[in-house]
DOGUKE-439094 format. One line per 4 residues: number of its first residue (from 1); for each residue x, y, z of C-alpha. Coordinates in nm, 2 decimals, always signed. Layout:
// DOGUKE-439094
NUM> X,Y,Z  ...
// end
This chain:
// DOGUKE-439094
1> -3.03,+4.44,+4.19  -2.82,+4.39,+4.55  -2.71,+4.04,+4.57  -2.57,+3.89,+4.87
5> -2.35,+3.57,+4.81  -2.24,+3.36,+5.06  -1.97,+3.12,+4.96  -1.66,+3.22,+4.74
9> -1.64,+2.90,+4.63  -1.64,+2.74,+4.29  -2.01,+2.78,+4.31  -2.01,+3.11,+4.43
13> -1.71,+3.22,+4.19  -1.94,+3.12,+3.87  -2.25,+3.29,+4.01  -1.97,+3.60,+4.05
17> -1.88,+3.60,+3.68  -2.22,+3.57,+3.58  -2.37,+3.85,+3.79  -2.12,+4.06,+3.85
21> -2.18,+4.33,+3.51  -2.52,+4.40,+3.61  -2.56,+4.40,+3.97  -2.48,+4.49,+4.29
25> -2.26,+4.22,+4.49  -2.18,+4.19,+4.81  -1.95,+3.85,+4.92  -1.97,+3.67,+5.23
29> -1.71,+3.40,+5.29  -1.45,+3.28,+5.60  -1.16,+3.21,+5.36  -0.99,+3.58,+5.33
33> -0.75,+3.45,+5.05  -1.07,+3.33,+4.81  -1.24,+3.68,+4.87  -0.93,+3.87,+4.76
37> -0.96,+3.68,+4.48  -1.30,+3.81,+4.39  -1.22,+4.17,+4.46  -0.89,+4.17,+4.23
41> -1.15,+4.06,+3.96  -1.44,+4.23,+3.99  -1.57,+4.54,+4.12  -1.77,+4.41,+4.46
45> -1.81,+4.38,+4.85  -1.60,+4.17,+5.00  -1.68,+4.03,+5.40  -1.45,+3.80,+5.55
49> -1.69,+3.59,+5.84  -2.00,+3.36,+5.88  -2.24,+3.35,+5.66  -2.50,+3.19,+5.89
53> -2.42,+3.47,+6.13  -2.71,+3.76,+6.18  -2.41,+4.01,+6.25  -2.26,+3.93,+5.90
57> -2.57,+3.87,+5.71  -2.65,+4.30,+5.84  -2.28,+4.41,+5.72  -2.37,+4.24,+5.43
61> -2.63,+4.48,+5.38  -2.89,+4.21,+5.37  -3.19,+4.46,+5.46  -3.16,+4.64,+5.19
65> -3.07,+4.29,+4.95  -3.34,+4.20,+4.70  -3.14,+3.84,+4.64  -2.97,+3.62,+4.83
69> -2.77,+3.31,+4.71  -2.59,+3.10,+4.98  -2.43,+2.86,+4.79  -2.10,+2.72,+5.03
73> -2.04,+2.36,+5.04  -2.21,+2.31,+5.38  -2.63,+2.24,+5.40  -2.69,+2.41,+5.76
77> -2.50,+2.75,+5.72  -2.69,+2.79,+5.39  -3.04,+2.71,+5.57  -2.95,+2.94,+5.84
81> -2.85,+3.22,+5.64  -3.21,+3.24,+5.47  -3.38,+3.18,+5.74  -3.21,+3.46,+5.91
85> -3.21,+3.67,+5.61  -3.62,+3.60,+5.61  -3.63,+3.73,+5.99  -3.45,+4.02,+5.87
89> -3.58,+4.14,+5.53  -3.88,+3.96,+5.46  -3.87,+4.04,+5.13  -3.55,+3.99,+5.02
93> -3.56,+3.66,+4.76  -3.40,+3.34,+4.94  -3.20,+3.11,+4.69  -2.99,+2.78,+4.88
97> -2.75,+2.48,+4.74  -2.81,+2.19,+4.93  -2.65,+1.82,+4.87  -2.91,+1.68,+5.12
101> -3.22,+1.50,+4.99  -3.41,+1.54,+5.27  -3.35,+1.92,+5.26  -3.53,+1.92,+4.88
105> -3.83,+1.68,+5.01  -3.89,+1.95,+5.30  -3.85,+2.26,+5.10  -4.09,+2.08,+4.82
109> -4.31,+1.99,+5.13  -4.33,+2.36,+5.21  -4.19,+2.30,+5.55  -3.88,+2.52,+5.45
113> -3.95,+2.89,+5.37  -3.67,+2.95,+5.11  -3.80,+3.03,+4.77  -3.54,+2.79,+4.61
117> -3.34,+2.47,+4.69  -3.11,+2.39,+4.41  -2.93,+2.04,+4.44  -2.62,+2.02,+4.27
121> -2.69,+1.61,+4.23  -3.04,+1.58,+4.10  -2.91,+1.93,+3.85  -2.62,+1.72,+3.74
125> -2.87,+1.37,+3.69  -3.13,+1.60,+3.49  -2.85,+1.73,+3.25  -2.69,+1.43,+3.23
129> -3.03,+1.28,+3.12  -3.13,+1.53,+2.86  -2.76,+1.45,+2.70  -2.84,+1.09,+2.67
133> -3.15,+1.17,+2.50  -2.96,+1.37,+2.24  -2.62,+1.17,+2.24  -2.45,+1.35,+2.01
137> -2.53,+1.71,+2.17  -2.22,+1.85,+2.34  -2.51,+2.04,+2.61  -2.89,+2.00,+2.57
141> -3.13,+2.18,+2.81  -3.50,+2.19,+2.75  -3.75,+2.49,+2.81  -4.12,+2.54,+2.82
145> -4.22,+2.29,+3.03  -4.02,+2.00,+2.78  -4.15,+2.19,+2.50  -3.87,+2.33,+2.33
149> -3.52,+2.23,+2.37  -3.15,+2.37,+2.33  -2.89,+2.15,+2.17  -2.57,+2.20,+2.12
153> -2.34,+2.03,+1.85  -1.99,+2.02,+1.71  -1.99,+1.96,+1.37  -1.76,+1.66,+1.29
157> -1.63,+1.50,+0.96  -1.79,+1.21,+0.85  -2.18,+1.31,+1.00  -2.45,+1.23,+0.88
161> -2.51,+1.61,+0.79  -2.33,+1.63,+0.46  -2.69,+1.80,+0.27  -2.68,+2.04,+0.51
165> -2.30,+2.14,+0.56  -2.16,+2.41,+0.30  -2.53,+2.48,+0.23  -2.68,+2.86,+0.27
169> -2.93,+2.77,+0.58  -3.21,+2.95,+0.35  -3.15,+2.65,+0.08  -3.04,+2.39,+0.34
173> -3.30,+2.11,+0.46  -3.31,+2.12,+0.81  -3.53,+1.93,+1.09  -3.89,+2.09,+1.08
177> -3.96,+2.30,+1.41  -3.63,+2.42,+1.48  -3.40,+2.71,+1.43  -3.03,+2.72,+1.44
181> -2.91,+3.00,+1.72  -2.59,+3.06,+1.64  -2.26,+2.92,+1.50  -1.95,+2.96,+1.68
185> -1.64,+2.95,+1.45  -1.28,+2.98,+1.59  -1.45,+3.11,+1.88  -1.62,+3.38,+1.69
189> -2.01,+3.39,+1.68  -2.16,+3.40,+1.36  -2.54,+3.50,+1.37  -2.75,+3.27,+1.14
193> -2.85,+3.48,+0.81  -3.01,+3.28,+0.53  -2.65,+3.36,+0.38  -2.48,+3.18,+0.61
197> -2.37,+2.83,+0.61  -2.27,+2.55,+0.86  -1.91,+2.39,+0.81  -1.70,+2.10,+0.96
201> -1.54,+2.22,+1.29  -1.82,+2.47,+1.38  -2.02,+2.49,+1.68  -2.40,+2.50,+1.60
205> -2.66,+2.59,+1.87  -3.04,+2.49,+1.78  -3.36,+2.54,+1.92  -3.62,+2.28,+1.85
209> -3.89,+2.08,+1.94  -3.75,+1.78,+2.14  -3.84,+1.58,+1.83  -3.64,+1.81,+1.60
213> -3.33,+1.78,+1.87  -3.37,+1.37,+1.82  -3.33,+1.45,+1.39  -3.03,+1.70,+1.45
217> -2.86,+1.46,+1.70  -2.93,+1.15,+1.40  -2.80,+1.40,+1.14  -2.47,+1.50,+1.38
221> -2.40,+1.15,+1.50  -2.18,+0.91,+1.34  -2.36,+0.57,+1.36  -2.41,+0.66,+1.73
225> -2.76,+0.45,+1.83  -3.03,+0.50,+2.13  -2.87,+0.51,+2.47  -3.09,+0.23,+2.66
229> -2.77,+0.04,+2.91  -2.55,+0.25,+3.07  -2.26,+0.20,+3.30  -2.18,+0.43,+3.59
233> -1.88,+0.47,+3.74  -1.87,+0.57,+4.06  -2.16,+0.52,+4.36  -2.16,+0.85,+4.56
237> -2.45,+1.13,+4.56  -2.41,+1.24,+4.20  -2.36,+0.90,+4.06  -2.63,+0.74,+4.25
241> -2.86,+1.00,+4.14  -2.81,+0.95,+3.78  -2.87,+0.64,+3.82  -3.20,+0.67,+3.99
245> -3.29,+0.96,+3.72  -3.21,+0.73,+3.42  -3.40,+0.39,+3.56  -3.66,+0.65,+3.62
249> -3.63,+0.69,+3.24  -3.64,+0.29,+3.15  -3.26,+0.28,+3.08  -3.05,-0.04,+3.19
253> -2.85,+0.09,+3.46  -2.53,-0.11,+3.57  -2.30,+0.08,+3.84  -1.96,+0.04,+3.95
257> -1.84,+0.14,+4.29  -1.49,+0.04,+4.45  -1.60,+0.05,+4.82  -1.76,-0.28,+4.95
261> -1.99,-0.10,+5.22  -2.11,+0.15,+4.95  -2.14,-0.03,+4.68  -2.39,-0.30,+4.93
265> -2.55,+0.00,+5.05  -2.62,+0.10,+4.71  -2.73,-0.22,+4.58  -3.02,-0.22,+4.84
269> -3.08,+0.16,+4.73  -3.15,+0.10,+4.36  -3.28,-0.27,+4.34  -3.33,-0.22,+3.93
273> -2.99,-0.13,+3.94  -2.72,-0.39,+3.88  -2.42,-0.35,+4.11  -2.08,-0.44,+4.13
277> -1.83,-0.39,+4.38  -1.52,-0.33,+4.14  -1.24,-0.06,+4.10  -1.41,+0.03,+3.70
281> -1.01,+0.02,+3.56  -0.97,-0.36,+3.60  -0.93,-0.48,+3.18  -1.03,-0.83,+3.29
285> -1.35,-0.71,+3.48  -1.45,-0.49,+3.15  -1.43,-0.77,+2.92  -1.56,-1.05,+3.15
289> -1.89,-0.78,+3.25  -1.89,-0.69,+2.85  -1.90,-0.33,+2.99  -1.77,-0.23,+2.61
293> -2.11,-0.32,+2.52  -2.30,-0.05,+2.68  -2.41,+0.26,+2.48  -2.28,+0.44,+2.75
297> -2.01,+0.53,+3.09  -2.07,+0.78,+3.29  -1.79,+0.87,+3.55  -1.92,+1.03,+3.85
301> -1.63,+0.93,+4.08  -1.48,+1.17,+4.28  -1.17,+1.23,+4.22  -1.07,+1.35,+3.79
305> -0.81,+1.19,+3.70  -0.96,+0.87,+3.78  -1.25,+0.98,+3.57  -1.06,+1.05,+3.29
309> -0.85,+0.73,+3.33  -1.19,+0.54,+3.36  -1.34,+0.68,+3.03  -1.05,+0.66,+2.84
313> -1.00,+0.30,+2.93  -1.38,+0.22,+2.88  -1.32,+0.42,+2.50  -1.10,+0.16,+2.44
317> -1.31,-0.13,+2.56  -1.56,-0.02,+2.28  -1.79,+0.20,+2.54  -1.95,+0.43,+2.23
321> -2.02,+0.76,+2.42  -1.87,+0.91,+2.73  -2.00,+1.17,+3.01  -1.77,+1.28,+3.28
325> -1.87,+1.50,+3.57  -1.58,+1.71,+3.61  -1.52,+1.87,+3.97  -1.22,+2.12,+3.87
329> -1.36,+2.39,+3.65  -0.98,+2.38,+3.46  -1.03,+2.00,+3.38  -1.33,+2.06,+3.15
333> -1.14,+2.15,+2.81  -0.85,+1.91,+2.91  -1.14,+1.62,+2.91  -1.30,+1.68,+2.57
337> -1.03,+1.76,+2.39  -0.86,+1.43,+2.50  -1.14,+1.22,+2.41  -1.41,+1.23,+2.63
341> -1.73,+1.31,+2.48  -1.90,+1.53,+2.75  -1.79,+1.68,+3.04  -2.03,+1.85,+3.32
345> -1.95,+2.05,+3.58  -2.17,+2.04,+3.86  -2.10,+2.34,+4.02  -2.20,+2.49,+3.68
349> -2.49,+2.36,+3.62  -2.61,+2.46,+4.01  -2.51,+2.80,+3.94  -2.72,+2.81,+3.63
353> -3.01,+2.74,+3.85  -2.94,+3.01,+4.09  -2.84,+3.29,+3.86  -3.18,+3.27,+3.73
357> -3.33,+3.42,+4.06  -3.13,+3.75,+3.96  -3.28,+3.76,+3.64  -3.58,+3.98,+3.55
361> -3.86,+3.85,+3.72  -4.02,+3.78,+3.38  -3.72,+3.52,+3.33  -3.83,+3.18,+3.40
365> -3.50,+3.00,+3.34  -3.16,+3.06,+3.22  -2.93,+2.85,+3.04  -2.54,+2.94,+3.01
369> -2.32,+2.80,+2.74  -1.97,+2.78,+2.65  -1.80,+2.89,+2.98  -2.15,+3.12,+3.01
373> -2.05,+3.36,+2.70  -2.37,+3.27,+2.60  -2.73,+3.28,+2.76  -3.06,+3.11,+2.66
377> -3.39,+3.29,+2.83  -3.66,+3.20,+2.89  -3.87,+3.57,+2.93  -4.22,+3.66,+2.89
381> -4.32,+4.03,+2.68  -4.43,+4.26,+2.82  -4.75,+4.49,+2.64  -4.56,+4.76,+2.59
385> -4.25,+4.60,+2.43  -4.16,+4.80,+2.12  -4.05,+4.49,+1.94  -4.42,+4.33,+1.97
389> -4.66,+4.31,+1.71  -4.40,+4.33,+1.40  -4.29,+4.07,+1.17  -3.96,+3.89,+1.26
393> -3.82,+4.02,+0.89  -3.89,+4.37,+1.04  -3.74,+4.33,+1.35  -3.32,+4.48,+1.39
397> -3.08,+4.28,+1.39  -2.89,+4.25,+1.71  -2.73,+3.92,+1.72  -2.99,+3.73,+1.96
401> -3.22,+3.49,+1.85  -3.55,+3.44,+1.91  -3.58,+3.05,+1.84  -3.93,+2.95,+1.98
405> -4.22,+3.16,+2.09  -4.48,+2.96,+2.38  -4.82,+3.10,+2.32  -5.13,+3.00,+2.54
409> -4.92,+2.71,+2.62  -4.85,+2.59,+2.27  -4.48,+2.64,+2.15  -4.44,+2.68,+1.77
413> -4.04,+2.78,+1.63  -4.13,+3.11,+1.45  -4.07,+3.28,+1.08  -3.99,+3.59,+0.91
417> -4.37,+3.66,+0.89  -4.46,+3.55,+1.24  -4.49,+3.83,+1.50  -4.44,+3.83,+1.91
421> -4.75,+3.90,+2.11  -4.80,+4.07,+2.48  -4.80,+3.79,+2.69  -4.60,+3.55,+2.46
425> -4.27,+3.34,+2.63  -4.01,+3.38,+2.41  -3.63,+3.13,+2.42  -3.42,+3.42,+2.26
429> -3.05,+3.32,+2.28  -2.80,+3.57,+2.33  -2.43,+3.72,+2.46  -2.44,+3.69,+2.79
433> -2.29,+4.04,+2.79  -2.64,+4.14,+2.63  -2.88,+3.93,+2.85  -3.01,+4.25,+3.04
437> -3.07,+4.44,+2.73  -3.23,+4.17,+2.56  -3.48,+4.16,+2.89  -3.52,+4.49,+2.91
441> -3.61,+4.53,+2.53  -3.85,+4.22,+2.54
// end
């Protein structure tokens, strides 16, 4: 496929490294020094100028693009780009980050002609949600229309897991209506035989039912309880957001923000919101608001060291479980493994929504995990798949998992007997390295 990016960004740099094996890139971007960058990398087009130029767009080769992503920091040049790149190759595929709400509500209200808007806030609110669900998950997504769910866990001593740990998984009692995808060890990915077995320190990947997900979040916590009062830390877009997404959800929101003006002007945004104009690191605020009490802090301030300040002060005021949004790609390991329990990544999780567009067609959404080694797909068979119509136990093994199958709009987790139909959505996890295989042998 011929992708046009505009925007060498952080953005644009993870849609890059996810895109760049299979495809044909071309870059568009006015900072010469983050282009050269690229090139050194990888093996693409590089064009130093406007992206929301016509001129640009054509030595991009946009007539002759079937994708493109603008994805720079700025709402109008993106806009402008597809809209050009609509006058100029109708049928090239349109894909634009926005950070404006209204832009969403126009494109949702058909009034844009762009065939995707991704926000970068409401992305980061939705995963950020889907964690709380499953507090102990390291990264949960959920497929299939909420049907199915990903969930990823690190397996720590003292869980509530011990009947399953050591255990062959053929012999091991795990939650009904899931699967476990994978186990990375030391970095290495072990693929789930009956043989195998979990240990402490390893990184498990499940697909289940969002029920299941709930019993392997019990069985990986450590007397962690239902998230229902959250703190926020921090009342800009993202932060804002996640609150509106999680008072959406019936959880006690209280939020924190440091500037008077904002944190008024948020108060009159989110009325079921409890606001207070405070700096978050005061020790005599946290004990005085009983901020240790809540069952979570979410840190969506701007700037990462006060985020990591914030949440390890918090940790310390008895705050059980801790999600920071993370804006330097470099900070995310540095965060977890100094004691924060999640870290996301917002430019991440916007480029996971916009690397789906240069997936198969068939692919309906794509998850990436750990640093995007890893994909989950979401990819309907085709008839004349050779892999349809045969047991699983028959099937070669390649290392991919196929951990639920969504049939006439039902999604069951299948077994060695259980066979994949014409027509049938599959979640297979995989390599990312292997992701266009997988689609073309599905």
């Amino acid at each position: 496929m011929r992708i046009v990016i505009v925007g060498a960004g952080q953005v644009g740099s993870t849609v890059v490294e996810a895109l760049h094996d299979e495809h044909e890139l071309a870059v568009i971007d006015l900072d010469a020094a983050r282009l050269s960058a690229l090139s050194y990398r990888y093996d693409l087009a590089t064009i130093e100028g406007n992206g929301a130029s016509r001129g640009t767009l054509l030595e991009a080769g946009i007539r002759n693009a079937d994708l493109l992503i603008a994805c720079t920091s700025r709402d109008e040049p993106n806009i402008i780009a597809a809209v050009f790149t609509r006058r100029i190759s109708p049928e090239t595929r349109t894909v634009v980050r926005t950070t404006n709400v209204e832009y969403l509500e126009a494109w949702r209200e058909r009034e844009l002609d762009v065939d995707l808007i991704v926000s970068p806030e409401l992305e980061t609110a939705y995963a950020i949600s889907r964690i709380i669900g499953v507090p102990a998950a390291r990264q949960t997504d959920v497929f299939a229309e909420g049907q199915v769910q990903i969930v990823e866990f690190d397996v720590e001593p003292g869980t509530g897991a011990a009947a399953l740990i050591g255990q062959p998984l053929k012999d091991a009692r795990v939650p009904d209506d899931s699967r476990v995808a994978s186990i990375i060890r030391g970095g290495r990915m072990i693929v789930p035989r009956g043989t195998e077995s979990v240990q402490v320190g390893d990184r498990v990947i499940v697909i289940g039912s969002p029920k299941a997900a709930r019993e392997w979040s019990s069985l990986m916590a450590r007397d962690r309880k239902r998230v229902d009062d959250v703190v926020v830390f921090g009342g800009g877009r993202i932060g804002v957001t996640v609150a509106r997404v999680l008072l959406g959800q019936g959880i006690r929101v209280r939020l924190i923000e440091s500037d008077r003006d904002r944190a008024r002007s948020v108060a009159e945004e989110l009325p079921q919101a409890r606001v207070f104009h405070a700096t978050g690191v005061d020790p005599e605020f946290l004990e005085r608001e009983r901020i240790g009490h809540a069952r979570a802090g979410i840190f969506a301030m701007r700037d990462d060291p006060k985020n990591h300040y914030a949440a390890t002060l918090a940790k310390l005021h008895g705050v059980e479980f801790t999600i920071a949004v993370v804006h330097d790609a470099v900070s995310m390991d540095v965060f977890e493994r100094a004691g924060v329990d999640v870290a996301i990544n917002p430019r991440v999780v916007t480029a996971e929504e916009l690397v789906r567009f240069a997936h198969d067609p068939r692919t309906q959404q794509v998850a990436m995990l750990e640093g995007d080694r890893y994909e989950v797909l979401d990819i309907t068979v085709r008839p004349d798949s050779k892999l349809v119509n045969r047991p699983f136990s028959e099937l070669p093994m390649t290392g991919s998992v196929v951990g639920a199958i969504v049939r006439n709009g039902q999604a069951f987790f299948p077994h060695r007997g259980d066979m994949m139909m014409p027509g049938d959505r599959v979640i297979v996890f995989t390599e990312s390295a292997r992701a266009q295989e997988v689609e073309r042998a599905l």
